[in-house]
Backbone bond lengths (Angstrom), bond angles and torsions (degrees), N, CA, C in turn:
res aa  C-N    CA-C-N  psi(-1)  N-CA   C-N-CA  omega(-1)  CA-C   N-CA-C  phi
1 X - - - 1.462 - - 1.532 110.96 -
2 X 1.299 111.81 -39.61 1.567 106.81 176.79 1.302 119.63 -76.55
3 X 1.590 110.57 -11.35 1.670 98.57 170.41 1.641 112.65 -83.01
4 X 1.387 104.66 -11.88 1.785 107.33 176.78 1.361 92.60 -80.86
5 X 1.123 144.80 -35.60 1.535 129.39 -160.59 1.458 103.08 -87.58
6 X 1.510 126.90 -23.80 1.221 134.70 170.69 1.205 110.38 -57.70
7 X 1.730 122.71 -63.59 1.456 137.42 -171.40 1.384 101.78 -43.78
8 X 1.414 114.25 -64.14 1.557 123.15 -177.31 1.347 104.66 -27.30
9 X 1.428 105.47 -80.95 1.503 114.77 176.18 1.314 120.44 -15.34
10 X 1.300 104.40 -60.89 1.322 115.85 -168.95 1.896 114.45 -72.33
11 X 1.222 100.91 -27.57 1.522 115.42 170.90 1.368 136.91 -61.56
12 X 1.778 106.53 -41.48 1.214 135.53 149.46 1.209 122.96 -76.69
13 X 1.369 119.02 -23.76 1.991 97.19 166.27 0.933 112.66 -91.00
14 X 1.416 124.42 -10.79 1.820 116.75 172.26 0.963 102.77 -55.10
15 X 1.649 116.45 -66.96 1.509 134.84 -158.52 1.640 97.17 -41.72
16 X 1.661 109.49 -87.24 1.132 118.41 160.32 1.691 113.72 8.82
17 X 1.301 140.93 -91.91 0.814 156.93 167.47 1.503 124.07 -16.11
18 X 1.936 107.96 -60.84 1.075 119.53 165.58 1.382 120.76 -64.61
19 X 1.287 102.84 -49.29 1.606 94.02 -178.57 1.640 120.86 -72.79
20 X 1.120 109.25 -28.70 1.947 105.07 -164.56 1.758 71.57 -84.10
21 X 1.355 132.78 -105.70 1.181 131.72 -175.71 1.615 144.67 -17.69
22 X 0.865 112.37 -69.83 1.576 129.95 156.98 1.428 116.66 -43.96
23 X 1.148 97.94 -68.95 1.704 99.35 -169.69 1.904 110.66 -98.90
24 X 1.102 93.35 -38.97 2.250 86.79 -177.88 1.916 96.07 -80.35
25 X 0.858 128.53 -25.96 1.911 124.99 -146.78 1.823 65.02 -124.03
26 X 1.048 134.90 -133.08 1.968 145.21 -113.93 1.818 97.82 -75.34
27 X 1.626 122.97 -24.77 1.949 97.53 165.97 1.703 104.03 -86.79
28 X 1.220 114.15 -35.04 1.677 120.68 -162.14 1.552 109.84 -85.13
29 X 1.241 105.37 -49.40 1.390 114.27 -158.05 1.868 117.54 66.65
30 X 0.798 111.19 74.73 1.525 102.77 -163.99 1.512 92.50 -109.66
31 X 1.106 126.58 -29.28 1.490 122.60 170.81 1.470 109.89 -118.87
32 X 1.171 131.75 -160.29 1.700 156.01 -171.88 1.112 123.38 -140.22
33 X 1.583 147.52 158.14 1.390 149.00 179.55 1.666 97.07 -176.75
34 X 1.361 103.07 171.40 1.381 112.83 175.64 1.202 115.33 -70.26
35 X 1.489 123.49 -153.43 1.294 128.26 -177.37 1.545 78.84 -118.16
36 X 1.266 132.50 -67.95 1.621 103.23 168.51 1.386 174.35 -25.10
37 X 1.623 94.31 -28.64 1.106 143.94 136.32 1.455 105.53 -61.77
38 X 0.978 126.86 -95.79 1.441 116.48 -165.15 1.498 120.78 -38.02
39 X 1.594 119.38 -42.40 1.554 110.67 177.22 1.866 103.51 -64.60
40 X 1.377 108.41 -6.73 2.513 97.84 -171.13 1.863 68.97 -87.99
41 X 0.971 140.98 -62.13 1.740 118.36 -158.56 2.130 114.73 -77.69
42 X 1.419 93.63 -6.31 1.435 92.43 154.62 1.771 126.33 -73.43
43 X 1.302 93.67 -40.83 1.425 115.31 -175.29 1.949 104.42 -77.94
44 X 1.221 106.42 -40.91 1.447 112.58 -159.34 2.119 81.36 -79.67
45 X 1.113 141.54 -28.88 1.360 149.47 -155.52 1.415 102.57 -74.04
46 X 2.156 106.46 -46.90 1.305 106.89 -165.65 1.705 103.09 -95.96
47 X 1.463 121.41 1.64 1.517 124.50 155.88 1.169 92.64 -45.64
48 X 1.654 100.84 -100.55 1.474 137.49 -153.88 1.842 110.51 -34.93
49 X 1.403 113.22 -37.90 1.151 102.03 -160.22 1.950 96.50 -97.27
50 X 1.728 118.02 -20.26 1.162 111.14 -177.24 1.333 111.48 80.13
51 X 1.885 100.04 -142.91 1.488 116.06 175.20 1.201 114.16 -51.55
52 X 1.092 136.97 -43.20 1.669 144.91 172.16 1.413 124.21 -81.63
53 X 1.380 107.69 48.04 1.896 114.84 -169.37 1.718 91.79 -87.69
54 X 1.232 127.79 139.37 1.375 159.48 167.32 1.336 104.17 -101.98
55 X 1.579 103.76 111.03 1.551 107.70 -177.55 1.759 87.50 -77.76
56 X 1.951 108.98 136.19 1.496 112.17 160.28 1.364 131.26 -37.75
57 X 1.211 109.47 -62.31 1.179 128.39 -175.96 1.905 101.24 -50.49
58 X 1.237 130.53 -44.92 1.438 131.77 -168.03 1.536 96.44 -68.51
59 X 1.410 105.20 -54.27 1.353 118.62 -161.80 1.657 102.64 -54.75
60 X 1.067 99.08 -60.65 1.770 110.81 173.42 1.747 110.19 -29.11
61 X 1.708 100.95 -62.10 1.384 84.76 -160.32 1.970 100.48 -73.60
62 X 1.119 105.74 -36.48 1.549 101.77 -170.60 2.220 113.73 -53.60
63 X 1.544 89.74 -28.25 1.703 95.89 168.41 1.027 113.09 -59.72
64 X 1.609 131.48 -69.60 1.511 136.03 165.65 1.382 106.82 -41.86
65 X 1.060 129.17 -56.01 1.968 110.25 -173.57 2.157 104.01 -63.18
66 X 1.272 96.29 -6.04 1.720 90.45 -175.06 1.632 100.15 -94.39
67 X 1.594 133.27 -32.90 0.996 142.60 144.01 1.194 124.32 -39.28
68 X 1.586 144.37 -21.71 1.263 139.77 -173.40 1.210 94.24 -115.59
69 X 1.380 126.55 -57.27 1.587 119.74 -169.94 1.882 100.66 -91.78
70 X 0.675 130.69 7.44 1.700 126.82 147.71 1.825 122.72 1.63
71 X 1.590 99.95 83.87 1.348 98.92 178.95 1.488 117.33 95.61
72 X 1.694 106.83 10.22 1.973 116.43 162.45 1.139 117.24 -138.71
73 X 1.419 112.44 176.57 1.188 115.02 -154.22 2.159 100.37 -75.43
74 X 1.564 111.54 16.02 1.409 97.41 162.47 1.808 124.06 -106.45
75 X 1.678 83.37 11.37 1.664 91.64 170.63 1.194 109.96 -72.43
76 X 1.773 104.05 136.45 1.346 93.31 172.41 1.697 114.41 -94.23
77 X 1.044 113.86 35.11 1.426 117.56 178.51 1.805 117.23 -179.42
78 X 1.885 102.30 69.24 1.187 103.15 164.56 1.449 121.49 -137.84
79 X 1.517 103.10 149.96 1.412 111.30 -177.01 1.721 123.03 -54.78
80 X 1.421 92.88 -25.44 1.538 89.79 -174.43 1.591 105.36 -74.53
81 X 1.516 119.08 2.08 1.381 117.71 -172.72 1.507 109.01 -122.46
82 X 1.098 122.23 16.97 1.525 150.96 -174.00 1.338 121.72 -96.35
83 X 1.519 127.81 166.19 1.496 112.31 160.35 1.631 90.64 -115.25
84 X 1.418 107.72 -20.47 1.442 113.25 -168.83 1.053 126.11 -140.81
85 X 1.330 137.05 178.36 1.328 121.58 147.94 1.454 127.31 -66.30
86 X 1.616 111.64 -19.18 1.867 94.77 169.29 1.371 116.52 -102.02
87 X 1.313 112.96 -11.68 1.479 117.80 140.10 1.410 116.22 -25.23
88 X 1.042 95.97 -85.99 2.051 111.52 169.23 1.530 106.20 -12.72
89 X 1.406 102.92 -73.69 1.783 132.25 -161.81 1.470 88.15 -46.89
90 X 1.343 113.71 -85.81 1.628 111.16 177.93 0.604 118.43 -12.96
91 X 1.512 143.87 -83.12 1.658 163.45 -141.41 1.215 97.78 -75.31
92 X 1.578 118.91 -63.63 1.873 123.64 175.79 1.907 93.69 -40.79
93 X 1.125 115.71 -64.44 1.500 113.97 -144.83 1.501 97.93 -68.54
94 X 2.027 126.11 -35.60 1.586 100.34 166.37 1.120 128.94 -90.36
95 X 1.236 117.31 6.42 2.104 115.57 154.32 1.672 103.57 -56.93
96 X 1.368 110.50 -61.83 1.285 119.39 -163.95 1.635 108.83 -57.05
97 X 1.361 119.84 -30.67 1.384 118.79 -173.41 1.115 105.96 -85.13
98 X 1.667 125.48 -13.90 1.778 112.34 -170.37 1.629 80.53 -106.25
99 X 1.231 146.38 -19.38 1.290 131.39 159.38 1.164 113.70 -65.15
100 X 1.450 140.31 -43.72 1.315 126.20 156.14 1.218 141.55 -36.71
101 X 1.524 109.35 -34.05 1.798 125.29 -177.69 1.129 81.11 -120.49
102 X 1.612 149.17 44.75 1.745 120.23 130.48 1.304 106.00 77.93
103 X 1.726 122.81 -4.48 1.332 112.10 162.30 1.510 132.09 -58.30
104 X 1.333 134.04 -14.34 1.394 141.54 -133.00 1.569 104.27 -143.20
105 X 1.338 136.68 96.88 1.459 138.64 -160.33 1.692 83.30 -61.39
106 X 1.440 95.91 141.70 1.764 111.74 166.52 1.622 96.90 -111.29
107 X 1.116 93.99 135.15 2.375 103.54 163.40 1.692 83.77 -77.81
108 X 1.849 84.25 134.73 1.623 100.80 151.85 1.189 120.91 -5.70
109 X 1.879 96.96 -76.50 1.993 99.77 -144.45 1.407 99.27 -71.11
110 X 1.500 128.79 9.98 1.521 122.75 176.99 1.374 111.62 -89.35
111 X 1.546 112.58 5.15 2.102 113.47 -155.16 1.792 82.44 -125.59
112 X 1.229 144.63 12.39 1.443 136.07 -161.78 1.742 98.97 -101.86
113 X 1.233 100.33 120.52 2.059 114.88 175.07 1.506 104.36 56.07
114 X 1.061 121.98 41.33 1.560 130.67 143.27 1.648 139.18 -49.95
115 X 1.168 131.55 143.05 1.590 135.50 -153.01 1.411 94.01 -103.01
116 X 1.383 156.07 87.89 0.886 174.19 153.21 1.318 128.35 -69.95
117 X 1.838 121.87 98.98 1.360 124.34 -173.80 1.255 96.63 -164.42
118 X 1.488 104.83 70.40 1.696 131.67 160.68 1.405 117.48 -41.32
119 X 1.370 114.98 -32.09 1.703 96.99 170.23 1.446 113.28 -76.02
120 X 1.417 110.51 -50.15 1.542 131.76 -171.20 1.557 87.45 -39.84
121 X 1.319 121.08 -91.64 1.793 123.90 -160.72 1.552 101.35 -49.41
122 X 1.231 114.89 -18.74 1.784 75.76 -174.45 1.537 114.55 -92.50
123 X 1.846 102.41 -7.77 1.838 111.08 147.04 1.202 98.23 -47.52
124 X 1.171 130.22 -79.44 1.554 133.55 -116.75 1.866 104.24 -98.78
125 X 1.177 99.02 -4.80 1.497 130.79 -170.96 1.526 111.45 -84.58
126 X 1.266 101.23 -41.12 1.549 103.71 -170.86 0.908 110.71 -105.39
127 X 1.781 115.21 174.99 1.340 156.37 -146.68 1.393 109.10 -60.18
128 X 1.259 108.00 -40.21 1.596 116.49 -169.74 1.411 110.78 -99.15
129 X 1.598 117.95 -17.15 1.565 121.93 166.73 1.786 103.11 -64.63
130 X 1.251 101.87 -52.43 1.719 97.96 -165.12 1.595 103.39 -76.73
131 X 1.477 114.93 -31.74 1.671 101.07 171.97 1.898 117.03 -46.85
132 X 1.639 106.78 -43.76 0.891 104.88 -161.16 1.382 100.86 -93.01
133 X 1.444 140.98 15.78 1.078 147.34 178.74 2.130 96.81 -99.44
134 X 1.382 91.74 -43.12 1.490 92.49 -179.39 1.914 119.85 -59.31
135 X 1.829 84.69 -44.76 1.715 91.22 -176.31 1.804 100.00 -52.22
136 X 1.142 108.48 -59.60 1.691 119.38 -176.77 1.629 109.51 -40.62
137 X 0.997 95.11 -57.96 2.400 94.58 176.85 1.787 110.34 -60.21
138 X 1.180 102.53 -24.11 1.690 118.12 177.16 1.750 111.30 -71.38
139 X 1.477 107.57 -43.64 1.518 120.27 -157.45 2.241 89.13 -83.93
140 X 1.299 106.41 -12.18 1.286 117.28 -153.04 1.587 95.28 -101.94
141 X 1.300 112.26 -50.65 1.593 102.54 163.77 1.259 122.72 -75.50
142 X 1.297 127.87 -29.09 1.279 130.44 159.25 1.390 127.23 -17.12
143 X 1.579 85.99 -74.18 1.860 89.31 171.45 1.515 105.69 -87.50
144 X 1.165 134.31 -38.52 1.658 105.34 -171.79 1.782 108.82 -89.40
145 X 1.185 129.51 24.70 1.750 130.34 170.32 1.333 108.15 -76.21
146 X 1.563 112.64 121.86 1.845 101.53 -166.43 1.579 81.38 -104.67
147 X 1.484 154.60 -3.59 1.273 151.66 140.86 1.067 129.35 -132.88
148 X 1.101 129.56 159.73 1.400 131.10 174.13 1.686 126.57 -44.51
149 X 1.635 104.37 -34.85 1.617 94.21 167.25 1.271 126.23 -58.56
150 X 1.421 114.92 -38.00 1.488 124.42 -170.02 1.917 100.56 -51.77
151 X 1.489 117.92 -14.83 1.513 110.22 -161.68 2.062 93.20 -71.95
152 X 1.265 114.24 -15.40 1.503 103.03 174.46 1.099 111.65 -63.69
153 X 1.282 163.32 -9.47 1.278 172.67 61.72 1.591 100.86 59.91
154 X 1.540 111.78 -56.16 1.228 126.46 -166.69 1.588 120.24 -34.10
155 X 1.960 97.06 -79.41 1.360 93.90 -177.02 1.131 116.91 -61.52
156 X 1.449 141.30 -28.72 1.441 131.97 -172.37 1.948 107.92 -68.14
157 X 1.308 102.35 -19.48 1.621 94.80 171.91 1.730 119.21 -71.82
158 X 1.479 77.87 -46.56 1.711 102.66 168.33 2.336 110.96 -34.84
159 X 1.333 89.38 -53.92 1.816 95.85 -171.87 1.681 108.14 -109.58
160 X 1.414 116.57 43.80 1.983 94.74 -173.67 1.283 99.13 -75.77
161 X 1.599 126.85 -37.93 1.554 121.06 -162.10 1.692 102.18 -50.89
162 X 1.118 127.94 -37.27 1.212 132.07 -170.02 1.519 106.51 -95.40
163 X 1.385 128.89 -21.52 1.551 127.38 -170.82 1.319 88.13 -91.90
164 X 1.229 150.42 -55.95 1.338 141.11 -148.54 1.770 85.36 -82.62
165 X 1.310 161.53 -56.56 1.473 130.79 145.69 1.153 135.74 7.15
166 X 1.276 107.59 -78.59 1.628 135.47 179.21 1.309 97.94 -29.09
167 X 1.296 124.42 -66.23 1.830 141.91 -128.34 0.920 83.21 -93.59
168 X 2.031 139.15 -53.24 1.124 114.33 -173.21 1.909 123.76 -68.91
169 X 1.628 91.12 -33.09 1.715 110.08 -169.51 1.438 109.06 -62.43
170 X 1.220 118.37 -31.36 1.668 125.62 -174.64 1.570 110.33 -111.50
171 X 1.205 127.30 -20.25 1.380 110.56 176.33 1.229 91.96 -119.17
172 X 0.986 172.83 0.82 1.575 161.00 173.85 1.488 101.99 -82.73
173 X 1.447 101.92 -24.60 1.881 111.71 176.02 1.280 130.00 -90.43
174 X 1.366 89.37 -14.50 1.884 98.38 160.78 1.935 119.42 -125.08
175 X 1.338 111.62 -7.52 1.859 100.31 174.06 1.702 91.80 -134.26
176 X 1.148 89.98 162.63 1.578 111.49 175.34 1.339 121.98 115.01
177 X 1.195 121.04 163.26 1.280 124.99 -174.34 1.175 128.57 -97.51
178 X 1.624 147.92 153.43 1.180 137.29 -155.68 1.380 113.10 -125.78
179 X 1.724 114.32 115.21 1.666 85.56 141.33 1.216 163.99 -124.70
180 X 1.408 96.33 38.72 1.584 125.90 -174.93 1.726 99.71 -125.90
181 X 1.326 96.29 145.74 1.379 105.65 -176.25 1.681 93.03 -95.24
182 X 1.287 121.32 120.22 1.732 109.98 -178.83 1.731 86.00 -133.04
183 X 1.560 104.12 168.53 1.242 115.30 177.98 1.829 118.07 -96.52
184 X 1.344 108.69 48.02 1.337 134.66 179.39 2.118 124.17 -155.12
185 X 1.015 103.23 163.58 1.434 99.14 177.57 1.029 130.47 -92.46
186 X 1.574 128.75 33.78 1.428 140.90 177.82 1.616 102.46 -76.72
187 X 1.212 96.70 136.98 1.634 107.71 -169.38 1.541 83.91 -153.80
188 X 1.736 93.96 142.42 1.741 124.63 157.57 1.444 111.70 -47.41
189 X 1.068 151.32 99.07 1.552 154.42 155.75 1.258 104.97 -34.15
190 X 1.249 133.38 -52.18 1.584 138.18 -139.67 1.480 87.61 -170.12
191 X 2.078 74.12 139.42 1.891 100.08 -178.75 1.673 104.70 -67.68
192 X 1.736 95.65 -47.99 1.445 122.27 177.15 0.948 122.25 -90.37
193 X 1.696 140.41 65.68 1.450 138.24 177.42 1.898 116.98 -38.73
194 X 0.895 139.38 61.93 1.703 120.78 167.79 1.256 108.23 -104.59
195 X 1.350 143.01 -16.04 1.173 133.52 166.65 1.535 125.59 -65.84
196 X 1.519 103.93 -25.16 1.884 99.10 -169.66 1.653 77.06 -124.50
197 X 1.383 145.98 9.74 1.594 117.85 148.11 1.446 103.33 97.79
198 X 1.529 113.89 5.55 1.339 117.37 170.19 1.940 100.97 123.50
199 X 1.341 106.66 -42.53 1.449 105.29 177.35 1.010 151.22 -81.48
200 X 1.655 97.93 50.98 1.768 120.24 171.86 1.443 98.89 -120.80
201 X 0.991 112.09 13.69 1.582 117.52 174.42 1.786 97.46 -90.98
202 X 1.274 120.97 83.98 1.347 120.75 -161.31 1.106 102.23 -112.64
203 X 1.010 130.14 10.45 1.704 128.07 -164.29 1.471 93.70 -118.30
204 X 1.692 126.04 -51.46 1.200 107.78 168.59 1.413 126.57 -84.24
205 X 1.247 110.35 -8.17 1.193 95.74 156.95 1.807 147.01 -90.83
206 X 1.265 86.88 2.48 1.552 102.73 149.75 1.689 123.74 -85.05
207 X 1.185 117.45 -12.89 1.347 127.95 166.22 1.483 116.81 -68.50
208 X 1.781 98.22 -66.22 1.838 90.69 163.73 1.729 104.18 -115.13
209 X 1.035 132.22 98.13 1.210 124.54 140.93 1.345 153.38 4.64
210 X 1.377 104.83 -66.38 1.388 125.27 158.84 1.197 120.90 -83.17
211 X 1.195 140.67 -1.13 1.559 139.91 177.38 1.315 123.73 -65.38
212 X 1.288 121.36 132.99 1.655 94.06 -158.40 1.468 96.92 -95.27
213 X 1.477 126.01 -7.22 1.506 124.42 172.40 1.366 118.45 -87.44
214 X 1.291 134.59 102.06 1.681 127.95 -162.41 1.441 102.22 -87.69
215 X 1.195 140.71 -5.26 1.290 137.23 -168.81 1.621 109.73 -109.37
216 X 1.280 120.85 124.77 1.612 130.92 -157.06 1.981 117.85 -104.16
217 X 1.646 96.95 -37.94 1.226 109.56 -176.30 1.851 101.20 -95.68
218 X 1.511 81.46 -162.24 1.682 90.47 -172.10 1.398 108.62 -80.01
219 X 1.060 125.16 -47.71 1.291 147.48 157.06 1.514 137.44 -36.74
220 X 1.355 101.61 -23.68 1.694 118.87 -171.54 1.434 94.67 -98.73
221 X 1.538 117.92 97.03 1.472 111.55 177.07 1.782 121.07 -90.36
222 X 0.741 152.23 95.66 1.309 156.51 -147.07 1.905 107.67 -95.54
223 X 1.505 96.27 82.09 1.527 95.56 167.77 1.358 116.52 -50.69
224 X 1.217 133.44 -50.76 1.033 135.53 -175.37 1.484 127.17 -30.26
225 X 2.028 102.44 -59.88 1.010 125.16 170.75 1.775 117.83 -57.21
226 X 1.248 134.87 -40.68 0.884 150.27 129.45 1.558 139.55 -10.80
227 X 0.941 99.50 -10.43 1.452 136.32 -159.94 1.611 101.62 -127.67
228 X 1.189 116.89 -74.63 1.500 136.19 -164.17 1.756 73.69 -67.85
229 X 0.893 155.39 -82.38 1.572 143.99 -156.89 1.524 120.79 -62.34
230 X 0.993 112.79 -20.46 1.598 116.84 158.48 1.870 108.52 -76.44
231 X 1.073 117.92 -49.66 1.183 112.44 177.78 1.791 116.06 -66.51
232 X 1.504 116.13 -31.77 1.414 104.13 174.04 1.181 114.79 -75.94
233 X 1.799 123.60 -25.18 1.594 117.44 -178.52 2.052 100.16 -67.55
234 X 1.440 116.46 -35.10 1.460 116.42 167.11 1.300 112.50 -37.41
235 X 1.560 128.68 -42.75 1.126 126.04 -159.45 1.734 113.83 84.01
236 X 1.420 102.67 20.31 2.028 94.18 161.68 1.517 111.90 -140.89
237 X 1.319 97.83 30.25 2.180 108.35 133.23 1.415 103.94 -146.21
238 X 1.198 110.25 170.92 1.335 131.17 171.57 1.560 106.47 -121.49
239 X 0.972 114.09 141.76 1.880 102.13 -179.91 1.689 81.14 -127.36
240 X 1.992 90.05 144.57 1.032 90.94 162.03 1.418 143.47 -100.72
241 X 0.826 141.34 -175.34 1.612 147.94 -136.57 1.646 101.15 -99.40
């Protein structure tokens, strides 16, 4: 039982991370923070997510190029260009790596108000961060595994920065319901978002983008958003207007 209450943990602060940070604050910009602030959720990003840390700044631009080219062959992450979902994973993960090492020309309007801390990621980036992020999730089931099945648990701890992606990028693009008519296949996953933190609400949030609340109806509760408003009444975002 304590390795399920662990996993959780660990499931929700990735997410956490990616979504308020990663994806609403460094591709969208939907709110503001310092530069001080921004290096505690750089740092708090490559905790939470471990072996699978997503430098912001990459993530950012590869989100916006999935936002403009939405549904062709310059997405870097669509099903209609897939055989699968790890099909998908692949393809997402070598765009993202030749955008990481500067292999891959970026257009301008994809490089504008970016989170930038080039020393930090290429710590938190490399080989020997995620080894030793891996030994640590290993030393962690070790002692709390009350059997041997529970070790399937493993690899999915091993990849969430990239699995909590996946789930939205490949199934939000083929089931769910809509309520915006857009000229792409982003669809709502879930009536009730609490598992992905608000971001299976994909349909409106391809409508507005920048909104920091993804949930439209009565029903669509948006932890996320929820979140981002406790932290601006704190005073460490500002959302804008």
């Amino acid at each position: 039982m304590s390795l399920i209450i662990v996993f959780i943990i660990f499931w929700y602060a990735s997410l956490f991370c990616q979504t308020f940070f990663q994806h609403r604050y460094s591709a969208h910009g939907a709110f503001k923070m310092s530069r001080r602030w921004e290096k505690v959720f750089f740092i708090l990003t490559w905790i939470t997510q471990g072996p699978s840390y997503l430098s912001p700044r990459t993530y950012a631009i590869m989100h916006r190029m999935h936002h403009a080219y939405t549904d062709t062959s310059l997405d870097p992450h669509s099903p209609s260009y897939s055989k699968n979902v790890f099909d998908m994973m692949w393809k997402t993960r070598k765009i993202y790596s030749n955008i990481f090492n500067g292999h891959l020309e970026i257009e301008p309007r994809f490089l504008n108000n970016l989170p930038d801390w080039r020393r930090f990621d290429k710590i938190a980036h490399s080989t020997i961060s995620r080894l030793v992020w891996a030994i640590v999730y290993m030393l962690v089931f070790i002692w709390l595994v009350p059997n041997p099945w529970f070790w399937f648990l493993f690899p999915f701890a091993l990849i969430l920065g990239p699995l909590h992606g996946a789930i939205i990028n490949w199934y939000a693009h083929k089931y769910g319901y809509n309520n915006f008519k857009l000229r792409n296949t982003a669809h709502n996953l879930m009536h009730v978002d609490i598992l992905m933190l608000g971001k299976s609400y994909h349909n409106n949030h391809h409508q507005s983008p920048s909104s920091i609340n993804f949930g439209r109806r009565w029903h669509e509760i948006d932890p996320g958003y929820l979140i981002i408003r406790f932290l601006a009444w704190a005073k460490i975002v500002k959302v804008n207007k």
